[in-house]
N, C-alpha and C positions, 0 to 999 in steps of 0.2 A: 699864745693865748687861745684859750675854748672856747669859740663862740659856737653862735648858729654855723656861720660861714663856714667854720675850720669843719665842722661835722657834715656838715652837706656835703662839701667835698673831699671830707676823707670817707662818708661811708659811700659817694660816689665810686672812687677811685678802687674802695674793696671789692667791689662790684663788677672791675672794668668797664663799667659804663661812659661811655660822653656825656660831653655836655650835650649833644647836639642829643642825643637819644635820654639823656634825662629831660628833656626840653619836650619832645613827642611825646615819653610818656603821659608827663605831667599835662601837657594840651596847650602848653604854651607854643608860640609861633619861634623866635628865635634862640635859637643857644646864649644868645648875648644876654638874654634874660636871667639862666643858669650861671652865665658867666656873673653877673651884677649879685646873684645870691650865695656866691662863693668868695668875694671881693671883700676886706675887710675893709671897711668903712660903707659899703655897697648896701644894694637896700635887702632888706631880707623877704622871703616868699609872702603873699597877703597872707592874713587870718583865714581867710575861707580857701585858698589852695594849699595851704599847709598840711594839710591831710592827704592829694594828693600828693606832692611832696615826700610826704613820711611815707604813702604807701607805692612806689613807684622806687621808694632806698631803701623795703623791706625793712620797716622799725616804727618806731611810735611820735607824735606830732612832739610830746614831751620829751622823749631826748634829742632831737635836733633841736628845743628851743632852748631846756634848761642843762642838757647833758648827760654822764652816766653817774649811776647814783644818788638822783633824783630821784627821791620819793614819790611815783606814780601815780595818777588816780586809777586804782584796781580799777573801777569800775569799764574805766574808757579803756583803758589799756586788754582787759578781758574782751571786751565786745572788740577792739583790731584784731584780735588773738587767733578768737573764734571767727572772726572773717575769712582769718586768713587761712586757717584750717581748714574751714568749709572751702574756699578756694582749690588750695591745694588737693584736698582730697576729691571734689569734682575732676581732677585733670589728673590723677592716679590711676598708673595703667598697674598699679602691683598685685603681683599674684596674690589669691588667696590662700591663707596657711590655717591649720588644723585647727579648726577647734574655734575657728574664729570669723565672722562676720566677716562679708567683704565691705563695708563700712568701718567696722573697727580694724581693715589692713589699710585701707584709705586713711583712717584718722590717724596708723601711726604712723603711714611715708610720711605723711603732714607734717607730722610733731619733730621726724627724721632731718628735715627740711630748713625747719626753723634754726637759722645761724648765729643768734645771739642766748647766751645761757642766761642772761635775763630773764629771756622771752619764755626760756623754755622751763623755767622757774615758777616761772607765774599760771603757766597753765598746768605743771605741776602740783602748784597749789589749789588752783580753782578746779582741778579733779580730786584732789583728796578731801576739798571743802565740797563738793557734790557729791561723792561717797560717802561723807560723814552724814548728809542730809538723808541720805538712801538707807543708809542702815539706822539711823531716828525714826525713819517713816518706814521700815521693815518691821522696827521692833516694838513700835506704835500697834503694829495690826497683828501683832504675837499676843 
């Protein structure tokens, strides 16, 4: 069965992570905590550390709750996205290549990074949906 549970600790385990180091990430004191939100019947993570959570197993609050193939909210799902982006590309030591912005070599280890083709779906989209706005407001001022 696919619960929350089964997915916390399967995208734990994709991870190689512990319990005891899912547990530090997220700010909880005990692994037994980890252990109780992987437990089926067990309780699952609160509402307000569920984000935590989702970002500490690299993925969105909505597929640990409801799973894959759930219909996302673009919106929330865009703003982890770009989190996580701006994240990764802060900590991008990648060279820069011709022709291009050491921002846009940062932006694409970032995108390089992202493990789920969901993820990497979705910001695919919401760059072709900010290109289509950029060439509306190009051809605005033609």
């Amino acid at each position: 069965m696919d619960t929350i549970h089964t997915r916390i600790k399967q995208r734990r385990e994709e991870l190689g992570m512990s319990m005891k180091e899912l547990a530090e990430k997220v700010g909880v004191s005990a692994w037994q905590t980890v252990q109780q939100w992987e437990k089926e019947g067990g309780t699952a993570p609160k509402r307000s550390r569920l984000q935590a959570v989702a970002d500490a197993l690299q993925t969105f609050p909505e597929f640990l709750t409801y799973g894959p193939g759930h219909q996302l909210d673009f919106s929330l799902s865009m703003k982890g996205l770009l989190t996580e982006l701006e994240n990764a590309a802060k900590n991008s030591q990648a060279p820069a290549r011709a022709g291009l912005s050491d921002e846009a070599v940062k932006v694409g280890a970032a995108f390089d990074r992202i493990e789920s083709k969901a993820h990497r779906d979705l910001v695919i989209a919401a760059l072709r949906a900010f290109g289509g706005w950029m060439d509306e407001d190009e051809n605005k001022k033609n």
